[in-house]
C-alpha positions as CSV (number, residue, x, y, z in Angstrom):
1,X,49.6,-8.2,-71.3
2,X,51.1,-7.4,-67.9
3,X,54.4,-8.2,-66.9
4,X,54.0,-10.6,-64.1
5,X,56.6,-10.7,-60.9
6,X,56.3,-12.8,-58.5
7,X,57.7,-12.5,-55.0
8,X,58.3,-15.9,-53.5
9,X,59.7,-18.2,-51.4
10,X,59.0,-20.9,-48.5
11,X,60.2,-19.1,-45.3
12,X,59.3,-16.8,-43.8
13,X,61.2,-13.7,-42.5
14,X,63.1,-13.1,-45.5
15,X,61.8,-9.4,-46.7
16,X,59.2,-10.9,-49.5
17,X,56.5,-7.9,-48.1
18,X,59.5,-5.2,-47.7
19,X,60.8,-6.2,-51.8
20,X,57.3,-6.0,-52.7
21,X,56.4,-3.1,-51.8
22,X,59.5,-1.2,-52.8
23,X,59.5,-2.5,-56.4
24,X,55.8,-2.0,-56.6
25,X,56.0,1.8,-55.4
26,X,59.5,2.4,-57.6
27,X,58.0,0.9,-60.7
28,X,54.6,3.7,-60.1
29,X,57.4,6.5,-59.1
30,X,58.8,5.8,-62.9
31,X,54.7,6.0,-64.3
32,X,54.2,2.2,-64.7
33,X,50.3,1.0,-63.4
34,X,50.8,-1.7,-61.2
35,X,48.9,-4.2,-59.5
36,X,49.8,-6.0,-56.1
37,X,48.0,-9.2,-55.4
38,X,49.0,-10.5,-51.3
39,X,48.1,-14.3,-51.3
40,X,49.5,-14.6,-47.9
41,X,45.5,-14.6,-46.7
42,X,46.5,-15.0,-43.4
43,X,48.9,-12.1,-42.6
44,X,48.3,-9.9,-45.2
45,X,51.3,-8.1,-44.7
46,X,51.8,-6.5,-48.1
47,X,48.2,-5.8,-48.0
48,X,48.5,-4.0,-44.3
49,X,51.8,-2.1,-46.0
50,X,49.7,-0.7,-48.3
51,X,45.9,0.0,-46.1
52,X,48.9,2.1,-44.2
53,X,50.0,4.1,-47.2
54,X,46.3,5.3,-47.8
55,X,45.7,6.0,-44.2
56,X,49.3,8.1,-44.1
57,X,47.9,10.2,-47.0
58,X,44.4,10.5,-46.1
59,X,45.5,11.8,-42.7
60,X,48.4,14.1,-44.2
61,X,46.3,15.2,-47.3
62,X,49.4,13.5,-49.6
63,X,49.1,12.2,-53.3
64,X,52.1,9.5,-53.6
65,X,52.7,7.4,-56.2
66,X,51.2,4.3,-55.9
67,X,50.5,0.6,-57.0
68,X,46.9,-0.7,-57.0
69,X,45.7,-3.3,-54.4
70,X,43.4,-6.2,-55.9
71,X,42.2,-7.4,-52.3
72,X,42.3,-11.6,-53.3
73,X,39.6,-13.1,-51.5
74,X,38.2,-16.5,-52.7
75,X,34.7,-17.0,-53.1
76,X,34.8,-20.6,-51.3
77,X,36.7,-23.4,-50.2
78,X,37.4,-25.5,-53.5
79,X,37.5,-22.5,-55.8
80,X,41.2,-20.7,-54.9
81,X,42.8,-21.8,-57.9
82,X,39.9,-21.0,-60.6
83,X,39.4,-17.8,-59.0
84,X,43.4,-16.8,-58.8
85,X,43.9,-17.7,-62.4
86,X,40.5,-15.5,-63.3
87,X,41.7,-12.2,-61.3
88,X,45.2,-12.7,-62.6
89,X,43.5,-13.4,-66.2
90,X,41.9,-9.8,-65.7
91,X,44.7,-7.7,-63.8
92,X,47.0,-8.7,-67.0
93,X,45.0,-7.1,-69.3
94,X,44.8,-3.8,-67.3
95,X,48.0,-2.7,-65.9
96,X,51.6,-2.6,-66.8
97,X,53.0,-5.1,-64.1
98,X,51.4,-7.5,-61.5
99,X,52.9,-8.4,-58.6
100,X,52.3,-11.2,-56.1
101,X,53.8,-11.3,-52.6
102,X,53.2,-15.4,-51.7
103,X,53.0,-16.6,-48.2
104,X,56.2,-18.3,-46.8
105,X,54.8,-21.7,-47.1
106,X,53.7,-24.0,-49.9
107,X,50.0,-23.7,-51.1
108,X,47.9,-24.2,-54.4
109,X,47.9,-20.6,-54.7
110,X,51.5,-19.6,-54.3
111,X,52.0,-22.8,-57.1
112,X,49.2,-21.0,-59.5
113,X,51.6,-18.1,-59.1
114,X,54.9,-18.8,-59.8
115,X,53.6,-21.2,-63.2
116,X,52.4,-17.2,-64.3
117,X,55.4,-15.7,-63.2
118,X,57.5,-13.9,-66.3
119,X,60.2,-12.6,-63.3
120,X,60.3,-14.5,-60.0
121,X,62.5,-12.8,-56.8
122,X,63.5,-14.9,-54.0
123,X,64.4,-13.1,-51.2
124,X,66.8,-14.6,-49.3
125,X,68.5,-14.2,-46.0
126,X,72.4,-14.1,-45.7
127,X,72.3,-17.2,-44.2
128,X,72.9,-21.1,-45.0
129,X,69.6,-22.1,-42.6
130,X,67.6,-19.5,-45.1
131,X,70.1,-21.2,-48.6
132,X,68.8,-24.8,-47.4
133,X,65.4,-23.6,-48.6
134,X,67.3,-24.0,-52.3
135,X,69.6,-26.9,-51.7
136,X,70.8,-29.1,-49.7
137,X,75.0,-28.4,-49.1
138,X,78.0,-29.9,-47.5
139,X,79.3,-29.5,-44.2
140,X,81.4,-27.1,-44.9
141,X,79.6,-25.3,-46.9
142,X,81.1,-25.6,-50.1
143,X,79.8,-28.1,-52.1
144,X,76.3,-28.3,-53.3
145,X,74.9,-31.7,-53.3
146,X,71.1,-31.2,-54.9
147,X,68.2,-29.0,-55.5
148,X,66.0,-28.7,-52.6
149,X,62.2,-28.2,-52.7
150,X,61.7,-25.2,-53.4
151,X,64.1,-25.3,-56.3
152,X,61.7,-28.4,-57.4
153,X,58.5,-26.2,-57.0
154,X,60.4,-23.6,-59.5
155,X,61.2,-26.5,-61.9
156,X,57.7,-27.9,-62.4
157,X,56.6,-24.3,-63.1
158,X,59.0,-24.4,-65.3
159,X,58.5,-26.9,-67.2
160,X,54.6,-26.1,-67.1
161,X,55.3,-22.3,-68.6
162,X,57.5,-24.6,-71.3
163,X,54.6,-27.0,-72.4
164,X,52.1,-24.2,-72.4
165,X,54.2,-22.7,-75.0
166,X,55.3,-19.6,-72.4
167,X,58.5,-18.0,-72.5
168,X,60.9,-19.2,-69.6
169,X,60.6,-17.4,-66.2
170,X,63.6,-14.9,-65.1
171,X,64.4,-16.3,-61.9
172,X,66.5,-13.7,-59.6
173,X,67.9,-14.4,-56.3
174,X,68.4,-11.9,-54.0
175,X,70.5,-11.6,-50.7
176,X,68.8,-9.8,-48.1
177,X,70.1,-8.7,-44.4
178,X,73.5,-8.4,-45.4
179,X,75.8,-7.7,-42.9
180,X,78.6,-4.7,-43.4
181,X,81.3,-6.9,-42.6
182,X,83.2,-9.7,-44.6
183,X,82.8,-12.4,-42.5
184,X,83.6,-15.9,-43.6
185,X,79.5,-17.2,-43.5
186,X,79.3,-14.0,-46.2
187,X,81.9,-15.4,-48.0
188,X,80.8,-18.8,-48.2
189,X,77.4,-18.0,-48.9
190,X,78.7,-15.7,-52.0
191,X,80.2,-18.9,-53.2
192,X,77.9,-21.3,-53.0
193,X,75.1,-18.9,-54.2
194,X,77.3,-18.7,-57.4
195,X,77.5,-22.4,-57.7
196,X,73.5,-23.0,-57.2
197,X,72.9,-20.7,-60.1
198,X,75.0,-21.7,-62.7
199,X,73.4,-25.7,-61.6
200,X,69.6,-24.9,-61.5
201,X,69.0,-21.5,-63.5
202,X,69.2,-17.9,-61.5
203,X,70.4,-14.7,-61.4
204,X,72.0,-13.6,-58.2
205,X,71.2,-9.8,-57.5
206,X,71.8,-7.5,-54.7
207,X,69.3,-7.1,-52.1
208,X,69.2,-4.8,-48.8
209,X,71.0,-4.5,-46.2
210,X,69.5,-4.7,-42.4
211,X,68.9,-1.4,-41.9
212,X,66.0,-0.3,-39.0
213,X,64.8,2.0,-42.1
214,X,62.4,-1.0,-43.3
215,X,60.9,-1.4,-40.0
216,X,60.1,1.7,-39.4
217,X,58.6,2.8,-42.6
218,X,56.4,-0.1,-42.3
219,X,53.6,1.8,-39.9
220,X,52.8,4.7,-42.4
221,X,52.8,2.5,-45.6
222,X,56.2,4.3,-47.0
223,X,59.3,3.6,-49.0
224,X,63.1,4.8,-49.1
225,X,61.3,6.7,-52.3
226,X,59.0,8.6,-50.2
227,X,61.4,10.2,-47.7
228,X,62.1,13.4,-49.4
229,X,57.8,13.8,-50.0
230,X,57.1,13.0,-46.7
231,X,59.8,16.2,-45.4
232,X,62.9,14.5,-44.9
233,X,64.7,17.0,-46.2
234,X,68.2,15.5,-44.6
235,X,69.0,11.9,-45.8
236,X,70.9,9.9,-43.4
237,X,74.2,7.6,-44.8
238,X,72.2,5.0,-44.4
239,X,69.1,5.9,-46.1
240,X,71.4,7.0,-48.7
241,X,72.6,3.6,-49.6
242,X,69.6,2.0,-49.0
243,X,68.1,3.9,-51.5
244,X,71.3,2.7,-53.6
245,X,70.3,-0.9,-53.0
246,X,66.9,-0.2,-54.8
247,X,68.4,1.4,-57.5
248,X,70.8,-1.2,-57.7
249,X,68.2,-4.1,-57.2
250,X,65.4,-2.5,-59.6
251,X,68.5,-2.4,-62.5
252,X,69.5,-5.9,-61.8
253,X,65.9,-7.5,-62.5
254,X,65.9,-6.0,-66.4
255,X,62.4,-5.7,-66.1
256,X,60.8,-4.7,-69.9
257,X,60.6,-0.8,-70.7
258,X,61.6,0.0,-67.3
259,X,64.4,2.7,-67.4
260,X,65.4,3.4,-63.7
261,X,65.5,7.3,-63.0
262,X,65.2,8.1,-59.5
């Protein structure tokens, strides 16, 4: 059976699309088959990421490694849920890893997806406006004072994986548009991000920096991995350690059998 991660959170603007695509296309760099499902039907914008990665290599006559795309459309209104668990009931038996990129909003579909999670990533920007989305905190930002919804949805999933007889999910938080210096906000938020996951169950990881990289790799479907294929044959400082927060981020989520070597 697939390995199933699930990218998720309620807001939107946090990099779900950008992790997604970067630990799909590193896990098919290191010869895993992977499956992306995008059940943000709306924007689509992991789906769009990777309808650009085709076009890019069509036009420039490249072969990059690649995850598959299971285009998730339901058949009616009514039937989301039994279709989502079917496809996912077939993609698990056919590929290495599935991963889901879920809307920035709370739906049936993104619940369906995080009770089948194995690892769940929560992006999460480097900000307490973004951290309410896991609990509610003091003024000052230093004492957690309860679980907020989100953290609930993550619970009942829990706790539906648990009766089902399922191991537990490997929740991992990551931090996303981190800034270079050490202000005080970074500070705090390093703190009470420590705090919140001893309380309610995750894994802080490293995430990636804001770096103009992401956005401009978006248009041709690419990754940080695909630089040097592409011709870049001069890695800026930046790329450089961008391509070190992968690394980094792809170690920190333990994922089974995956040996990181790129």
């Amino acid at each position: 059976m697939a390995h199933v991660i699930v990218i998720g959170n309620e807001k939107g603007g946090a990099g779900k699309s950008t992790v997604s695509m970067h630990i799909a296309t590193a896990l098919a760099r290191l010869e895993h088959s992977v499956c992306t499902v995008d059940l943000d039907l709306r924007q689509r914008s992991l789906g769009r990421y990777l309808e650009n990665r085709s076009a890019f290599c069509a036009r420039e006559g490249l072969t990059l490694p690649s995850a598959a795309y299971h285009d998730f459309q339901p058949p009616k209104e009514g039937d989301e849920i039994e279709a989502l668990m079917a496809s996912l009931d077939d993609l698990e038996t056919g590929y290495d890893f599935v991963l889901i990129d879920c809307p920035g909003s709370h739906t049936p579909l993104s619940q369906v997806a995080h009770s089948r999670a194995d690892t769940l990533v929560t992006p999460l920007n480097d900000s307490f406006i973004d951290f309410d989305l896991l609990a509610r905190i003091d003024a000052d930002g230093t004492t957690v004072k309860g679980p907020s919804i989100y953290s609930e949805m993550v619970w009942t999933a829990r706790q539906r994986r648990a009766k089902a007889g399922e191991p537990p999910i490997d929740w991992v938080v990551i931090r996303n548009r981190l800034g270079s210096q050490a202000m005080v906000n970074k500070r705090k938020m390093e703190v009470a991000i420590d705090a919140l996951s001893r309380r309610i169950g995750f894994r802080p990881a490293p995430g990636f920096s804001e770096r103009v990289v992401f956005r401009e790799l978006f248009p041709k479907g690419l990754t940080l991995l695909d630089l040097r294929d592409v011709g870049v044959t001069s890695l800026t400082m930046s790329n450089i350690a961008a391509r070190q927060e992968l690394r980094d981020l792809i170690k920190a989520l333990d994922l089974p059998d995956v040996a990181v070597t790129f």
